[in-house]
C-alpha positions as CSV (number, residue, x, y, z in Angstrom):
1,X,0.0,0.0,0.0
2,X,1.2,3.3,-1.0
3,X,3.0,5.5,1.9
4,X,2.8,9.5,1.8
5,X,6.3,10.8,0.7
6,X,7.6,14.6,-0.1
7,X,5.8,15.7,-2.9
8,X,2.7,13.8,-2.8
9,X,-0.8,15.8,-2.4
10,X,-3.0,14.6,0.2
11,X,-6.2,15.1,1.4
12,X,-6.7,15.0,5.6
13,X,-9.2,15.4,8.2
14,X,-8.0,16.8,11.7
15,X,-8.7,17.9,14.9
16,X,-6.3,20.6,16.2
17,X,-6.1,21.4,20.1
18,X,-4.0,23.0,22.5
19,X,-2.2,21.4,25.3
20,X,-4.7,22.7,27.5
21,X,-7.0,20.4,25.1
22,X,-9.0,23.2,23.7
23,X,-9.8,23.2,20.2
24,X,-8.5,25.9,18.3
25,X,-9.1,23.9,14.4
26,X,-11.0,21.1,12.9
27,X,-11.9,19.7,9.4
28,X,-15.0,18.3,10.7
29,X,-18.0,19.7,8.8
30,X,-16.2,20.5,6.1
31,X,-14.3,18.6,2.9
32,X,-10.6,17.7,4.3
33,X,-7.6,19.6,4.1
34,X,-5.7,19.2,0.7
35,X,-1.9,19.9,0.4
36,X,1.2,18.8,-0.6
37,X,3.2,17.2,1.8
38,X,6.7,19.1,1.9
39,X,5.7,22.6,0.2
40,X,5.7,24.5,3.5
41,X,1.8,24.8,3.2
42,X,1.1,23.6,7.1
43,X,3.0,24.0,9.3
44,X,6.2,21.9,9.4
45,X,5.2,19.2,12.3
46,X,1.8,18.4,10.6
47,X,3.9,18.3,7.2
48,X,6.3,15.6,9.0
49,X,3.9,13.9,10.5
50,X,2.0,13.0,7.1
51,X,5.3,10.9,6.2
52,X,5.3,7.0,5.6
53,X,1.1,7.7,6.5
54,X,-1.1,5.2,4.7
55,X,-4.8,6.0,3.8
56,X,-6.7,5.1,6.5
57,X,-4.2,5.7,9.2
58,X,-5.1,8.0,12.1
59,X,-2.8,9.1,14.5
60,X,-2.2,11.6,17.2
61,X,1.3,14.4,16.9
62,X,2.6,16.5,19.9
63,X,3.9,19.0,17.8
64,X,6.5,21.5,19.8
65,X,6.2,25.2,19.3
66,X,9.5,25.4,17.1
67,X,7.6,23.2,14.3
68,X,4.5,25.1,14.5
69,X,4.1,29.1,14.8
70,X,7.3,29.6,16.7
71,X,7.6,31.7,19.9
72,X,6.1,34.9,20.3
73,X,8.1,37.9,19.3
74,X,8.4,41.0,20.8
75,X,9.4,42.4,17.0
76,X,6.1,41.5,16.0
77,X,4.8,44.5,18.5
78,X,4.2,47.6,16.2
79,X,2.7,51.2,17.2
80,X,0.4,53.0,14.8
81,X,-0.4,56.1,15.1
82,X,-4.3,56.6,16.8
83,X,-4.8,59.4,13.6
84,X,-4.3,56.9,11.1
85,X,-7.6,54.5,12.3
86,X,-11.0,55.8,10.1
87,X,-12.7,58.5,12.1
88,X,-15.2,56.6,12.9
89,X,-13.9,53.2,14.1
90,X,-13.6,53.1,17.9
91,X,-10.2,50.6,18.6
92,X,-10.4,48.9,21.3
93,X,-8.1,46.0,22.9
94,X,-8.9,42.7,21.1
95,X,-10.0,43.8,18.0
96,X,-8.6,42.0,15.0
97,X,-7.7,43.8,11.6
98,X,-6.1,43.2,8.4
99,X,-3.2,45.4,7.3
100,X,-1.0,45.4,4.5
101,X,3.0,46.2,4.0
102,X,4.8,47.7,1.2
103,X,4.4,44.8,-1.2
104,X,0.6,44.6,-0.9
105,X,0.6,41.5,1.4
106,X,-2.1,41.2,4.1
107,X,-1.8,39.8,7.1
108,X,-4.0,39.8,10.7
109,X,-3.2,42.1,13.9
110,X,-4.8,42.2,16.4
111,X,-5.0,45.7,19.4
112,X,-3.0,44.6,22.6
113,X,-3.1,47.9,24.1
114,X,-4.6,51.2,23.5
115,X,-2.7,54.2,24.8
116,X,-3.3,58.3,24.2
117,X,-2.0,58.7,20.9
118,X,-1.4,55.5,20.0
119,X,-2.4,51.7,19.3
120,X,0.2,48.7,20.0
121,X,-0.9,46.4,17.2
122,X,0.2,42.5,17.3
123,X,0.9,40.9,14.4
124,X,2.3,37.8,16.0
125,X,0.3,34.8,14.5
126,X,-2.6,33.7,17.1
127,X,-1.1,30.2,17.8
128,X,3.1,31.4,18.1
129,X,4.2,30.2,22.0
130,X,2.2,27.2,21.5
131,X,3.2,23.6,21.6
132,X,-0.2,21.5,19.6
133,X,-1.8,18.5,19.3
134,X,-3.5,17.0,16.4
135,X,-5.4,14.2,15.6
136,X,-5.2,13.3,11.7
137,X,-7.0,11.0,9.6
138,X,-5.2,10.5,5.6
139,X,-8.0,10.5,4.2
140,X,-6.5,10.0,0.0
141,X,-3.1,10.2,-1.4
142,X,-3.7,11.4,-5.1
């Protein structure tokens, strides 16, 4: 029976949680994940996990934070300026919004902290600092 190696595209279901065993992802409900094992698509401990998998197989991968979103960094703190937020939009800690850099990329932030003139924006993904867990399921190697 055919193993997944580098390079194949699969097709998974999952169930991601925290070590806390919280959910913070799942495929169920929805068609499973598609991908190609070794592009740098998922993160790099669901990628390595998928290895030498058959269809059928389930298993269950402690994935440390170094092979998933990495740790939280403090460069990934930014101030904005309060003036530059729509007149009308009322920012407030928790608040997630989309920005974009120089080269037209977005990507999320969410407010940390709100301060006088103005807004510490954290653009750290939501999972860095985390260690996961995640049942998979290979559903097709194609």
């Amino acid at each position: 029976m055919q193993q997944v190696k580098n390079g194949d595209t699969v097709r998974v279901n999952y169930h991601g949680k925290l070590t806390d065993g919280s959910t913070f992802d799942s495929s169920e409900g929805r068609e499973p994940l598609e991908f190609t094992v070794g592009n740098g698509q998922v993160i790099k401990g669901f990628d390595d996990a998928l290895v030498d998998m058959k269809v059928g197989d389930k298993k269950t991968v402690h994935i440390p934070v170094d092979q998933a979103y990495g740790q939280r960094s403090d460069e990934m703190m930014m101030e904005y300026p309060k003036t530059e937020f729509p007149a009308d939009m009322n920012p407030t800690p928790g608040m997630e919004l989309h920005m974009s850099d120089n080269m037209g990329n977005v990507f999320p932030v969410v407010i940390a902290e709100v301060q006088d003139e103005v807004v510490i924006l954290d653009a750290n993904h939501p999972l860095a600092g985390e260690d996961l867990i995640f049942d998979i399921e290979l559903v097709s190697i194609q």
